[in-house]
N, C-alpha and C positions, 0 to 999 in steps of 0.2 A: 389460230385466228385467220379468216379468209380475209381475202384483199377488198375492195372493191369491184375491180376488175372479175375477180371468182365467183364473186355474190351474183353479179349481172349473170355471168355464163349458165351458174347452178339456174337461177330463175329462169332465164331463156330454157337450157333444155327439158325443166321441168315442166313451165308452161306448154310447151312443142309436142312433149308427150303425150301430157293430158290430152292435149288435141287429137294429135294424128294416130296414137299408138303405135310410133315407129321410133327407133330409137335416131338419138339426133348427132352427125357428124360432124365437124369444125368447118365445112363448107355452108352447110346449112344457116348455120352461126353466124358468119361473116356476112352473108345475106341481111340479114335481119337491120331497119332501118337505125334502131339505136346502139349498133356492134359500130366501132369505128377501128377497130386493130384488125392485127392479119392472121389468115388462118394458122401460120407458125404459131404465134402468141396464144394462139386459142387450145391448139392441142397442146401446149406446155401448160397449159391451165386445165386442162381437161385431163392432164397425167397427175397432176398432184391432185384434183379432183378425185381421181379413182382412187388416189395411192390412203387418201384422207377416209375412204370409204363411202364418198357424197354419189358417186356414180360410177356404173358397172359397166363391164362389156358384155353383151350377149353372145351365145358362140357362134351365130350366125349373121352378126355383123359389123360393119366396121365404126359403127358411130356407137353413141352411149346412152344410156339409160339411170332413170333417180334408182337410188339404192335405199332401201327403209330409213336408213339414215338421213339419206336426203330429202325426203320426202317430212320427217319429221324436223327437221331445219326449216324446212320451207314452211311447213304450216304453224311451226312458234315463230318466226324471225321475216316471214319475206312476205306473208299475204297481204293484201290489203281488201276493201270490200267489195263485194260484189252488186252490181247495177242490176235490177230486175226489169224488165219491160215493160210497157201500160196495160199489157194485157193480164199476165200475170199478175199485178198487182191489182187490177180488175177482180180474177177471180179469187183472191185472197178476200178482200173486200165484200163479196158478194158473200163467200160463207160465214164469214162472221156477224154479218148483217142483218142474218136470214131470221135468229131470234128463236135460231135451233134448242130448246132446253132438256134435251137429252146427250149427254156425253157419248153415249153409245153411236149416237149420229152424226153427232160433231169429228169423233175419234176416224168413222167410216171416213167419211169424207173428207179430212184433213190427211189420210192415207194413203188417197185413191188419187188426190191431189198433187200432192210430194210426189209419187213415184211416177207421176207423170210427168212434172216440171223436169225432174234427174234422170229418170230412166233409169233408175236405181231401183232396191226391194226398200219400200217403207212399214215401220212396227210403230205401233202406237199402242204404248199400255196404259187401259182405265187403270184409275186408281184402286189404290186397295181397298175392299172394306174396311177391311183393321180400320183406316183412317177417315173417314165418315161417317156420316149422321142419318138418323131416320129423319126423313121428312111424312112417308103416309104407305099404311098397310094398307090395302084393298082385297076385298073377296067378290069374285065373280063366281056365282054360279052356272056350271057348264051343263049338267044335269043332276041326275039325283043322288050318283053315286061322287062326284067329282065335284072340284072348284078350281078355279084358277085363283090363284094367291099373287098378288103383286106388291113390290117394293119399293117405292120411290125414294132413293137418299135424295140429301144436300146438294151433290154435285150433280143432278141429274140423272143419274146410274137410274136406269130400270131394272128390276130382275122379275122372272115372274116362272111359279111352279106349279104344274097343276098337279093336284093332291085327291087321292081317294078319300072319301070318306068313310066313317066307321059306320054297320048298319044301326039305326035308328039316331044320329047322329042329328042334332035339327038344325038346319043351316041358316035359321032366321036367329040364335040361339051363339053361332060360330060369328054372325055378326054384329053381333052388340058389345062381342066378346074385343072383336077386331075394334071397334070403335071405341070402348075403353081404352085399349094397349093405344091409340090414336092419340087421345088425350091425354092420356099418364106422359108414354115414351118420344112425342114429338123431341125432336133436335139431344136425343139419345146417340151414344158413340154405338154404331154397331157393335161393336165387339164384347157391348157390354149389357148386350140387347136381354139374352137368357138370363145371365145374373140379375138383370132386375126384374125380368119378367118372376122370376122364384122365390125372388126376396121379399119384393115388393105387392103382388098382383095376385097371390096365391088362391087367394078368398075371393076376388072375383073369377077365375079360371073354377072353382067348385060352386060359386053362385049358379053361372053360367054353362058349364059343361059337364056330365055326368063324366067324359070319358079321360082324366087329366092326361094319363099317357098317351093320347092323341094327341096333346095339345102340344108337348112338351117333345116330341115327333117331329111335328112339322114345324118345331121352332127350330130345332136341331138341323132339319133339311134345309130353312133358308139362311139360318143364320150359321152355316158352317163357318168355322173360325181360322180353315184351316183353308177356303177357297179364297184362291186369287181371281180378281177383275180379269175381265176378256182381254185376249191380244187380238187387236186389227192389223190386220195386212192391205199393201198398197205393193202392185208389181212384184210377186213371189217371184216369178221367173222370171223378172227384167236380165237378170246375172248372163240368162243364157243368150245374151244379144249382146253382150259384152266381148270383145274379142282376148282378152284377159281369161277367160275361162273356158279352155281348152279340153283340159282334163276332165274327161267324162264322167269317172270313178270319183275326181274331189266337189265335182259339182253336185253329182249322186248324192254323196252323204251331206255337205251344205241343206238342199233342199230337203232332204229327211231331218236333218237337224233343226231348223226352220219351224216344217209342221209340228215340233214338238213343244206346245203353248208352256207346259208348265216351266219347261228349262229355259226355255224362251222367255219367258216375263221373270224369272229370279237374274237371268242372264242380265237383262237390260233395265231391269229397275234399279232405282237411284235415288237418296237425296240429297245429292250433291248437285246443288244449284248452278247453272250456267252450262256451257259448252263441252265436251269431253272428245275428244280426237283419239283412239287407238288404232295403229297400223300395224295390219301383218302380224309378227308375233307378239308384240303386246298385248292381243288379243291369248286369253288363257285356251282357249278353248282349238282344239284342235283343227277342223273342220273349218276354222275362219281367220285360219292365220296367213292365207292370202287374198285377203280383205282387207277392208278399212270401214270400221264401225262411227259415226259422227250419231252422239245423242246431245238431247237438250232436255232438261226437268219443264213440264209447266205445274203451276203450285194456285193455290188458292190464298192470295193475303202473301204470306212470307213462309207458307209452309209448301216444301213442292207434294204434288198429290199424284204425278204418274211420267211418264217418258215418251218421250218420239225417237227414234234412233232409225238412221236411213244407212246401209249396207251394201256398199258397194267393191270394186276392185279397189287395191291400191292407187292406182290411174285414175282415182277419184276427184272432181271438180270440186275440190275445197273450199274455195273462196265461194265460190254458188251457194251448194249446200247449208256452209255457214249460216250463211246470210239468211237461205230459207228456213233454217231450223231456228233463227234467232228470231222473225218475225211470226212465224209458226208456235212457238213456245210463247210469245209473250202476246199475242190476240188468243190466244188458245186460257190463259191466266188469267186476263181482263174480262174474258167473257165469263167464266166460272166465278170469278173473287164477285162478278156484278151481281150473278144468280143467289151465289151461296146469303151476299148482305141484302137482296130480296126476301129472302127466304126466313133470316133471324127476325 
């Protein structure tokens, strides 16, 4: 059990860190306007400090540094909230406001945002198919061979394919086709889009279309079952302006790890509701185990529907972060839960 007096020193040179990225000595300490004891006092707290494993010595200096351990102390037991700006809260404000109903846009921009406020790398993953509904197929003819095929779910997701046609194919014939499936499959579970389209819809797919394994093609290519929603990135290579990230070779393979969407989006989906903090090596994954991963679920109603997770050094501004990914997750919720009960 730490003292009082050890709580204050742990949070001083935790907070000191964050700041400066230097590690903090017992003079430094004593400085400070709410330290009232002497530098003696402080290094005899700063030895059982280390001895407890809350903070380290570097081998190149004489003051000290958080240890994983400390680090995770302080973010269950010492944070308190973080204060945003008027500006900031401005441009939070402004994108939510804006009446964006594509996720795909909201997701961009709420990326592009975050990794700006922190100067961190931010990930936003849409949500799954698996977990969505059809709101409206669309066929756009591109010319005679081709069509553009579009998707609109529930949560705004657009997807769109362009598809060859088979010859003799008649695209006035493809669309009457698409405006049945309209009316049958509105507020249809993706997932469950082919099985009813086969079960149910057979007889009109051979009213309508001489060629059925076209049909049953391009159902297969939009509605793969097996594809994950997009990952959004916000400051890929903030990390490299981090002075935490030295090492050329572990940064290397980071930013490869990174561009890699599909391990990417299993990595950081979730539906475990609210906050999640992992540092350093509780992080499973190799390549990000000196880091600090901070995600938050946003959900539609009570169900979560995708992730924001912001990735930075350990030396990460927690108490910020937080705060941005709690206001971030839950205007990011309220504007989809508004669409989604639009839309039923």
């Amino acid at each position: 059990m730490l003292t009082e007096r050890q709580l204050l020193i742990l949070q001083v040179i935790i907070d000191d860190f964050i700041r400066s990225a230097q590690a903090v000595g017992s003079r430094t300490i004593a400085k400070k306007e709410k330290i009232s004891f002497s530098p003696a006092t402080i290094r005899n707290d700063m030895a059982d400090l280390e001895e407890m494993g809350f903070i380290e010595k570097p081998h190149t200096s004489s003051g000290r540094i958080p240890s994983e351990k400390g680090y995770r102390f302080y973010v269950d037991h010492l944070l308190s909230p973080s204060q945003l700006n008027e500006e900031e809260l401005a441009s939070i404000r402004e994108l939510f406001n804006s009446k964006i109903y594509e996720i795909e846009m909201v997701a961009k921009k709420s990326a592009k945002l975050l990794s700006e406020f922190t100067n961190y790398t931010t990930i936003v993953l849409g949500p799954d198919l698996k977990e969505t509904r059809l709101k409206q197929i669309q066929i756009i003819p591109f010319n005679r061979e081709k069509v553009v095929v579009i998707i609109v779910t529930d949560t705004g997701n657009v997807e769109h394919q362009t598809l060859s046609l088979p010859e003799g194919l008649d695209v006035s014939a493809l669309e009457k086709f698409v405006n049945i499936l309209n009316e049958h499959l509105k507020g249809c579970p993706i997932i469950e889009l082919q099985d009813r389209i086969q079960k149910e819809l057979i007889g009109v797919i051979k009213k309508y279309l001489y060629d059925h394994n076209f049909v049953f093609e391009l159902m297969n290519k939009i509605f793969d079952h097996n594809k994950t929603e997009k990952v959004f990135y916000g400051g890929k290579t903030n990390m490299l302006s981090q002075p935490d990230f030295t090492d050329i070779n572990k940064i290397r393979s980071l930013l490869s790890l990174i561009e890699q969407e599909n391990i990417v989006y299993n990595l950081f989906k979730s539906k475990d509701a609210g906050i999640s903090v992992k540092i350093g090596q509780e992080n499973k994954i190799k390549e990000m185990q000196n880091c600090s991963v901070i995600t938050a679920t946003y959900s539609i109603g009570n169900e979560p529907m995708g992730t924001i997770a912001i990735l930075g050094p350990t030396r990460m501004e927690y108490s910020r972060v937080i705060t941005l990914l709690k206001i971030f997750s839950e205007d990011l919720s309220k504007a989809l839960t508004s669409l989604y009960q639009n839309e039923m």
